[in-house]
C-alpha positions in Angstrom: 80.4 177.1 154.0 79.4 176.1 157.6 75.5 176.1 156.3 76.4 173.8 153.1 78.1 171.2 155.9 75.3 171.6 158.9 72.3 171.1 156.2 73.9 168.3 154.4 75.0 166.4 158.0 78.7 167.1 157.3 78.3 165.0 154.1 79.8 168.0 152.3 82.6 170.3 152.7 82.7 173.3 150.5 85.8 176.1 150.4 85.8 179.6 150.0 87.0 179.4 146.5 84.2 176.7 145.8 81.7 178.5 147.0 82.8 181.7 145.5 82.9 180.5 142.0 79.4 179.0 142.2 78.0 182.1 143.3 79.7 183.9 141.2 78.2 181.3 138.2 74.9 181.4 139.3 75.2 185.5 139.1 75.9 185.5 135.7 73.5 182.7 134.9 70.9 185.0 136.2 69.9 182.7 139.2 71.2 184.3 142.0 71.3 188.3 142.4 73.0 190.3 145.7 70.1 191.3 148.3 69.7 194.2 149.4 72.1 195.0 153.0 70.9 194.2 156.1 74.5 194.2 157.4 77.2 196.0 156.5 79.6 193.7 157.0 78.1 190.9 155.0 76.9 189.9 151.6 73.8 188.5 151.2 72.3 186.5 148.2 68.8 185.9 146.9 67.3 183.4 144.5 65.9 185.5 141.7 62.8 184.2 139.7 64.7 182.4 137.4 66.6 180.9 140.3 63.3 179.7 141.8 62.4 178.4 138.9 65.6 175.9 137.8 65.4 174.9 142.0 61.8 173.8 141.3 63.1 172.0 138.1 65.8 170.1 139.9 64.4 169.2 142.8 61.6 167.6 140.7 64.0 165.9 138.9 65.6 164.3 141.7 62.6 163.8 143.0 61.7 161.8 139.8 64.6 159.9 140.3 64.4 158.9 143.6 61.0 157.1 142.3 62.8 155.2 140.5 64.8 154.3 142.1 62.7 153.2 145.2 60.9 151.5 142.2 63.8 149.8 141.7 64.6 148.4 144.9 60.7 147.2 145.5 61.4 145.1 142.3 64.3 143.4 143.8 
């Protein structure tokens, strides 16, 4: 939770219930999968391949339409 608001400049907020049932969604969409320990105390999360692929998907897609609309705004 502290991560989502330090990387997005405190643009976003997220609570534990939030970011729970997102993880818990991206589980059983096969995106995300529990790593392996490093801390006992701690759960950690990886991207699986599947995961790495949609993120390459979306962030082209947003990078798609951020051309357009920069396009956009040069035609104005």
């Amino acid at each position: 939770m502290q991560r989502v608001k330090a990387d997005s400049g405190g643009a976003v907020t997220m609570g534990p219930g939030t970011l729970y049932g997102s993880i818990d969604r991206m589980i059983a969409a096969g995106l995300v999968a529990r790593s392996d320990t490093r801390d006992p105390r701690r759960v950690y999360y990886e991207l699986t391949a599947l995961g790495q692929a949609a993120l390459r998907a979306e962030t082209d897609r947003l990078s798609a339409l951020a051309a357009v609309a920069r396009r956009q705004l040069r035609s104005t």
